[in-house]
C-alpha positions in Angstrom: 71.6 91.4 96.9 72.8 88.3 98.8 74.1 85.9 96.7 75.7 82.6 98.6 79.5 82.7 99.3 81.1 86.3 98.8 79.5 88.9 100.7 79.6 92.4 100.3 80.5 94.2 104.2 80.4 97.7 105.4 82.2 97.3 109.0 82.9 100.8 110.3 83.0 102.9 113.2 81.1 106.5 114.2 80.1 108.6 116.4 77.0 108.7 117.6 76.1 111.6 115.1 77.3 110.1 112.4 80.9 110.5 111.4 83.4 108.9 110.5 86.6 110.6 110.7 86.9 114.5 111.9 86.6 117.2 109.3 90.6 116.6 108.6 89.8 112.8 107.7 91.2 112.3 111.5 90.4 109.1 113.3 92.3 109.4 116.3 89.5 110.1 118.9 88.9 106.0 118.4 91.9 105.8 120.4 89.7 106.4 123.8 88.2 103.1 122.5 90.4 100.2 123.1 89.2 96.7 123.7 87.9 93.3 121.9 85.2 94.4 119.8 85.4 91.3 117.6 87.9 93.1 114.4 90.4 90.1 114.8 87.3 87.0 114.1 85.7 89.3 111.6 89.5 89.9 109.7 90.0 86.1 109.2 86.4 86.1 107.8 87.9 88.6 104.7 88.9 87.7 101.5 89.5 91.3 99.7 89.2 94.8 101.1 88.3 97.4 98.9 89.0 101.1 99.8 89.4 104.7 97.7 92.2 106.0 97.2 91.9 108.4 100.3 92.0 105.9 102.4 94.7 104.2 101.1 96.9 106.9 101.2 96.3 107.4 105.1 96.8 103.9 105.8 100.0 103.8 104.2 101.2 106.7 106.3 100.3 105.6 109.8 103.4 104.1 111.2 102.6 100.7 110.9 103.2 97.7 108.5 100.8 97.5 105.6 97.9 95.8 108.0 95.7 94.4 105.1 99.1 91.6 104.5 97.9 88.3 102.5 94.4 90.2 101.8 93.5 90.5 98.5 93.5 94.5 98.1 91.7 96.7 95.4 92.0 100.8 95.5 89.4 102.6 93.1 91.1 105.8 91.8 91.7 107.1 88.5 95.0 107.9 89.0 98.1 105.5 88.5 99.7 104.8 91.8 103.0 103.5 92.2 105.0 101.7 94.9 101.9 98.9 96.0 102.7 97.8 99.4 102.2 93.6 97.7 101.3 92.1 94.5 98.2 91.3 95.9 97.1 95.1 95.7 95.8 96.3 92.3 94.1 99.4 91.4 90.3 99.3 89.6 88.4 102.3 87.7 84.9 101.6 86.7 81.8 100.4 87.4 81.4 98.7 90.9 78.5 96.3 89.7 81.7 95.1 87.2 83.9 95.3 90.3 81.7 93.1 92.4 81.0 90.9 89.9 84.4 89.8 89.4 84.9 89.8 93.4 82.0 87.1 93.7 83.5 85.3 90.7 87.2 85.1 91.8 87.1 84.8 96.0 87.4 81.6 96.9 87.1 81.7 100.4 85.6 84.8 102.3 83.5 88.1 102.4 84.7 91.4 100.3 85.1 94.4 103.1 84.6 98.2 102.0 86.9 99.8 103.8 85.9 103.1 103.0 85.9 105.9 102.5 82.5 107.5 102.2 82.2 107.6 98.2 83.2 104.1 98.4 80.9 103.0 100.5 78.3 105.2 99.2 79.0 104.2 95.5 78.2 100.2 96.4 74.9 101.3 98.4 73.3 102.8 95.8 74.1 100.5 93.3 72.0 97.7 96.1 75.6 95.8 96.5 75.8 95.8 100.4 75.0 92.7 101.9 76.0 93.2 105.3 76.4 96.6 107.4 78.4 96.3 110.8 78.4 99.4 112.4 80.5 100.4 115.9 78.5 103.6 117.5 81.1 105.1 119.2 79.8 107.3 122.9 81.4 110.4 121.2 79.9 113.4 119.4 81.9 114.9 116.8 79.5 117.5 115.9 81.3 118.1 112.5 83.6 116.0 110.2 83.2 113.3 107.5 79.9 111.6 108.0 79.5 107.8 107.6 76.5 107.9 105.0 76.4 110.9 102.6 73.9 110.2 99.6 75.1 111.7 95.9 72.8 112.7 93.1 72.8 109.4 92.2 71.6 108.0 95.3 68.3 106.2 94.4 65.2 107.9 96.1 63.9 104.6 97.4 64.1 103.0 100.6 65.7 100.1 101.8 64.5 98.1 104.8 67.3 96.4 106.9 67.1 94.0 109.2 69.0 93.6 112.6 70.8 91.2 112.9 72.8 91.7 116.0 73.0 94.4 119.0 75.6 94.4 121.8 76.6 96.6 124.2 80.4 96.6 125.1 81.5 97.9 129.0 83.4 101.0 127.4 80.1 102.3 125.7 80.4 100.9 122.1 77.3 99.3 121.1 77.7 97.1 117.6 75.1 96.7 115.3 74.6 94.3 112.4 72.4 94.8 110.0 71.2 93.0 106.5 68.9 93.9 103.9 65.3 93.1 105.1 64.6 92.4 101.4 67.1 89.0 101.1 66.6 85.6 103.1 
């Protein structure tokens, strides 16, 4: 459900199976992947990122600075976590239509990225709140892992049309593709 300003954005990349990380929540077989894919125009275009707890736990222990720096962050979990890499990191547990609702109200300037992980994402598909999907389909197959879509009981039985948007092919294999809701102008 598009709504002008704030949009909602899945960007991501798999394997050409499907997954997302290995079974061990692993991502380093992106590493074979290196090259301008387009992360650093589509960065400046975010306002918030929005990630599990999961995933916010392995960011913070790759050997890096905090890379989501003067981004508005927000971790779904349950549990209390202490030491927040910036004030601009809060925690949120509850409905993500409440979530996204506030997000649309209180970002001034750019698009709300899902980081991940999977129950994340997941969560904010079946409640309809994706606006955008940007996927990276990397020439790799996993064969096993974490896959990049995995419905839940309470992933509606309908379908939902989506229309491309973009398709390119990059020299090392990686072909992007944008997608929106077929449904919204």
């Amino acid at each position: 459900m598009t709504t002008a300003g704030t949009r909602i954005r899945i960007y991501s990349a798999m394997s050409v199976d499907g997954y997302i990380a290995t079974e061990d929540g692993g991502v380093g077989w992106l590493d074979q992947f290196s090259g301008d894919t387009g992360y650093e125009e589509f960065f400046k275009e975010i306002h918030t990122v929005v990630m599990g707890r999961t995933t916010y736990e392995q960011v913070r222990g790759f050997d890096c600075p905090w890379p989501y720096a003067n981004k508005r962050t927000v971790i779904l979990t349950t549990k209390n976590l202490i030491d927040l890499p910036d004030d601009l990191t809060t925690l949120f547990s509850g409905n993500v239509r409440d979530l996204v609702a506030d997000l649309r109200k209180t970002a001034t300037t750019g698009d709300v990225w899902l980081v991940g992980g999977r129950v994340v994402t997941q969560a904010f598909l079946d409640a309809g709140l994706v606006d955008e999907i940007e996927l990276y389909v990397m020439p790799v197959l996993l064969n096993r892992g974490i896959r990049m879509f995995s419905p839940s009981e309470d992933t509606p039985n309908v379908l939902c049309n989506l229309r491309l948007k973009e398709c390119k092919a990059f020299p090392h294999g990686v072909v992007k593709l944008v997608y929106n809701r077929a449904d919204v102008s």
